[in-house]
C-alpha positions as MATLAB code, in Angstrom:
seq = 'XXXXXXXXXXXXXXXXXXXXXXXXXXXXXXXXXXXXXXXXXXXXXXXXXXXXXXXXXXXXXXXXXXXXXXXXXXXXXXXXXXXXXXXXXXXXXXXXXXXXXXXXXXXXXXXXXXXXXXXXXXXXXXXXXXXXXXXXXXXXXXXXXXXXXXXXXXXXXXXXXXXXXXXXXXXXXXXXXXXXXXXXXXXXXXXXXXXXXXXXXXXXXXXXXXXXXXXXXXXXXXXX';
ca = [
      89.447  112.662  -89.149;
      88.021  116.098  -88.648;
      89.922  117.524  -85.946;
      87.873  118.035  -83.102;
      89.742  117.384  -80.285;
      88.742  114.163  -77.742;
      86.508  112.957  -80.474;
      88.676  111.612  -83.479;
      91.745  112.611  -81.814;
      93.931  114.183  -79.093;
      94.369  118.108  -79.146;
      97.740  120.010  -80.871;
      99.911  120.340  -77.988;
     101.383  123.703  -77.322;
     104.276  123.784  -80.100;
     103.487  120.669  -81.446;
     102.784  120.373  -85.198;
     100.155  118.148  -86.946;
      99.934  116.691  -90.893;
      96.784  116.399  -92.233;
      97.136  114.688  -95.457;
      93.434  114.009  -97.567;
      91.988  114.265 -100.787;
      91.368  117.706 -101.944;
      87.695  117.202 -102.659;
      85.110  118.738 -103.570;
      86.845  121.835 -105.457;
      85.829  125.099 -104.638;
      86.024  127.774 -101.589;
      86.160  126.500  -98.249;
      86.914  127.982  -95.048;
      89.173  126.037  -92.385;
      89.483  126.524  -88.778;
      90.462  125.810  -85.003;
      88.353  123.553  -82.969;
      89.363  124.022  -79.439;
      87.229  126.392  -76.509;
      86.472  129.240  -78.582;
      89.629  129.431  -81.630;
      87.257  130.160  -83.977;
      85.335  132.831  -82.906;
      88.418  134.640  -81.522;
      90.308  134.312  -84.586;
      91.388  131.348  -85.925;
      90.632  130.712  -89.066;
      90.949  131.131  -93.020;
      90.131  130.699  -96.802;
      91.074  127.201  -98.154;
      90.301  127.812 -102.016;
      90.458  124.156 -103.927;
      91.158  124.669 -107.730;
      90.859  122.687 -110.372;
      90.470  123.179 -114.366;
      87.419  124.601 -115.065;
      85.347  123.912 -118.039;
      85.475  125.656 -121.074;
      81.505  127.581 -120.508;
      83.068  128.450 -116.910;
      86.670  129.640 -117.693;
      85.381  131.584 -120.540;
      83.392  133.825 -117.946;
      86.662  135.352 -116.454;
      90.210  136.782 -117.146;
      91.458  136.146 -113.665;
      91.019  134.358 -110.265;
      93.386  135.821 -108.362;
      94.087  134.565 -104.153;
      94.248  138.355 -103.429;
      90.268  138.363 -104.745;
      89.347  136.277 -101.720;
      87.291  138.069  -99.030;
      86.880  136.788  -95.628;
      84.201  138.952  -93.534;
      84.265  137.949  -90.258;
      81.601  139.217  -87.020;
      84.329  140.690  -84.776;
      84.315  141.308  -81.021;
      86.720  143.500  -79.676;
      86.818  141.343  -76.434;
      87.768  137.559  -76.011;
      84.932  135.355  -76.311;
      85.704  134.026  -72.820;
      85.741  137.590  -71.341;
      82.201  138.575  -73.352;
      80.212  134.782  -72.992;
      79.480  135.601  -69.363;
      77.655  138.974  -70.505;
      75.386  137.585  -73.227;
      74.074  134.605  -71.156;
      73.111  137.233  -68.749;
      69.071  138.740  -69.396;
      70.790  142.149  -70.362;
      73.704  141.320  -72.151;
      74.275  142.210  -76.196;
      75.303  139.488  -78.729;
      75.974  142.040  -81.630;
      79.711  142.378  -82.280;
      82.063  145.600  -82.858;
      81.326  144.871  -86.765;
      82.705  143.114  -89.479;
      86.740  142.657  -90.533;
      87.121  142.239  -94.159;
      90.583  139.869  -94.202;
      91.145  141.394  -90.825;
      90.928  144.873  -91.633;
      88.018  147.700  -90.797;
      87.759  151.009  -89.809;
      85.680  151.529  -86.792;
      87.064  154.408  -84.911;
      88.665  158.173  -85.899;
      91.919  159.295  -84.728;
      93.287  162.658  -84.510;
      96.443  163.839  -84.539;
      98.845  166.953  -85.412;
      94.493  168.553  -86.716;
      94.657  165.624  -89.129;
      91.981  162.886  -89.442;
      93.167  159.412  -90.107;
      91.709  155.739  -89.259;
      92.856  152.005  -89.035;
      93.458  150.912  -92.722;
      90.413  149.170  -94.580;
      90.990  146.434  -97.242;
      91.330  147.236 -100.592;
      91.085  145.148 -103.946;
      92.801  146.061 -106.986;
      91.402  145.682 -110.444;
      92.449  147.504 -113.883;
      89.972  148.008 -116.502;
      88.521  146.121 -119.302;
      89.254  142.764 -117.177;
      86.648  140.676 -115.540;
      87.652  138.974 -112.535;
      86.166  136.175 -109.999;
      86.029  136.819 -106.731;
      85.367  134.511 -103.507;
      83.269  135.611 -100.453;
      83.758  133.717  -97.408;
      80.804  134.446  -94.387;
      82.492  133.680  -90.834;
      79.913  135.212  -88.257;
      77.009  134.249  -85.808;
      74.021  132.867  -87.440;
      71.801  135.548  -86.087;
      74.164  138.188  -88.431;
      74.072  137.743  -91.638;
      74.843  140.131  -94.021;
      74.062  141.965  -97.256;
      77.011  142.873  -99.680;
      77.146  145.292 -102.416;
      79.724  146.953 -104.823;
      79.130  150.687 -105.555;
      78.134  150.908 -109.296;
      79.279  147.487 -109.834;
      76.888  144.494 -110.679;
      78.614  140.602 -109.592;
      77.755  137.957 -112.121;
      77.223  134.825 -109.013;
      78.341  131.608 -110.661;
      78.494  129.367 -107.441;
      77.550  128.930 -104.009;
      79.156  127.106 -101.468;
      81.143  124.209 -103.900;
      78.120  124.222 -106.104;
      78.515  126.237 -109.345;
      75.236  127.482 -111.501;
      74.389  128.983 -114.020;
      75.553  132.887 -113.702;
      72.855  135.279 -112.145;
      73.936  138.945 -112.517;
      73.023  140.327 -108.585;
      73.558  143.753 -107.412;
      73.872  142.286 -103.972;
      74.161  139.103 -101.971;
      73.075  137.992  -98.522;
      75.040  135.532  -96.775;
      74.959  133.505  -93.202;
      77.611  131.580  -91.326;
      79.687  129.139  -93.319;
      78.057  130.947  -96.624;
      80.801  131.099  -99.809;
      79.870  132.996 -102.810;
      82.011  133.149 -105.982;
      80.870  135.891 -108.802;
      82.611  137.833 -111.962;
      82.984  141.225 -112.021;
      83.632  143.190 -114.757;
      86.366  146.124 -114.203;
      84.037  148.597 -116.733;
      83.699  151.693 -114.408;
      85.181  155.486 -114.806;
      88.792  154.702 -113.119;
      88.497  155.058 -109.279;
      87.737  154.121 -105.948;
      84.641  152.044 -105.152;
      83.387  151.311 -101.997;
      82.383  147.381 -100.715;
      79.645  147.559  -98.307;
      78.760  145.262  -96.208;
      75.469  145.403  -94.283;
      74.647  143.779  -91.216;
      71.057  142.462  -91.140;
      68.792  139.988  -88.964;
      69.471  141.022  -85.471;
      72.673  142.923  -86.760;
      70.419  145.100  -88.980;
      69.235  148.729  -88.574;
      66.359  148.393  -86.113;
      69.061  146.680  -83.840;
      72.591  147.061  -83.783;
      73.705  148.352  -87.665;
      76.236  146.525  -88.000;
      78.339  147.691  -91.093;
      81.673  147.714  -92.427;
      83.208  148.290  -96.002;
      86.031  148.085  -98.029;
      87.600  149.552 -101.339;
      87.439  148.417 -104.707;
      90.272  150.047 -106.311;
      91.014  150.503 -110.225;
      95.037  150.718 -110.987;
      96.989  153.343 -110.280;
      94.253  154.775 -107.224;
      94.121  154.000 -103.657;
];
C-alpha cells in the first residue's frame, strides 16, 4: 500500500483520518508526502528519519543526532501549482521557482519600517563547541534544480546517502537532486559565531539562468 489514491486505494476524505501501520524498514532519512493533484509540490510534505542502533565504527563518529539537525530544502513557488502550471506549459513561461525554503523558512524580500531594515526569519541551527554532530539533508525540488550546499568555514564528514551509509568522505560541499538525502558529521571547531548555510541553485536554477539561492545560519551557543 503506497498511498496513491485510485490505485491501491481510495483518497483521505476531507476530515477523515487514515492508519498506516508497516515495518519501519530500511533505517535511515526518508522524506514522506501527499499524493493527490499537486500536495506535494504545494507543500505537503516532511522528514521521516528511521533510527536504529548504530554500530560501534558509526556511533563513534558523532556526539549527537539531534531531530532539530534535519534540513528540508524545498524549490518554492510563491503561487499554487495550479495557478503557475498553465504558464510553464506555455512557449514563454518560467519553471524556476521563488527559491529555496530551508524547513520552511527563507529570506527573499527586505522590509522597511520606522528607517529600520528587517526580513522574514531564516533557519538557524544551533551547535556549541568541541561537539561533532550529524546532520540530515533532505532535497524536495524539480529535477531540473538541483543544488549545491556549503557551510562557511565548515568541512561535513558525508557518511551516507540516501539509506546507504559509506565510508566517511570529508566534502566541503554537496550537490543534491530531487528525492536526494545526505547525512554528514560536523565538527563544532570554529571561533564562536554565526555561519552562514548556502545553498546554491544549479542546472537550470544556476547562475547563467535563474540563481536560485537561499541560506541559512549555523549558529554556535549563546549567538543568533
Amino acid at each position: 500500500m503506497d498511498g496513491a489514491p485510485f490505485v491501491t486505494q481510495c483518497p483521505i476524505s476531507p476530515g477523515n483520518s487514515f492508519r498506516y501501520k508497516f515495518l519501519a524498514f530500511p533505517h535511515g532519512t526518508h522524506m514522506w508526502h501527499g499524493h493527490v493533484g499537486f500536495q506535494e509540490s504545494d507543500g505537503l510534505f516532511g522528514s521521516f528519519v528511521i533510527r536504529r542502533n548504530e554500530p560501534a565504527h558509526i556511533k563513534s563518529l558523532y556526539d549527537f543526532d539531534l531531530p532539530e539537525h534535519t534540513m528540508t530544502v524545498w524549490h518554492w513557488y510563491n503561487e499554487t501549482n495550479e495557478d503557475i502550471l498553465p504558464k510553464i506549459l506555455h512557449k514563454n513561461g518560467s519553471v524556476f521557482g521563488y527559491g529555496f525554503l530551508i524547513n520552511d523558512k527563507a529570506a527573499f524580500k527586505t522590509f522597511y519600517k520606522n528607517n529600520e531594515q528587517f526580513s522574514t526569519p531564516r533557519a538557524k541551527f544551533t551547535v556549541a563547541k568541541g561537539n561533532r554532530y550529524r546532520f540530515r539533508v533532505i532535497s524536495n525540488g524539480a529535477i531540473y534544480c538541483p543544488f549545491q550546499m556549503s557551510i562557511d568555514n565548515h568541512h561535513m564528514n558525508v557518511i551516507s546517502s540516501d539509506t546507504t551509509a559509506f565510508e566517511p568522505v570529508l566534502a566541503e560541499s554537496l550537490i543534491l537532486n530531487a528525492g536526494e538525502r545526505f547525512s554528514f558529521i560536523l565538527e563544532a571547531k570554529q571561533t564562536e559565531g554565526c555561519y552562514w548555510i548556502r545553498f546554491r541553485g544549479t542546472g537550470d536554477c544556476g547562475p547563467k539562468k535563474s540563481s536560485v539561492h537561499s541560506e541559512a545560519y549555523l549558529c554556535y551557543e549563546g549567538f543568533d
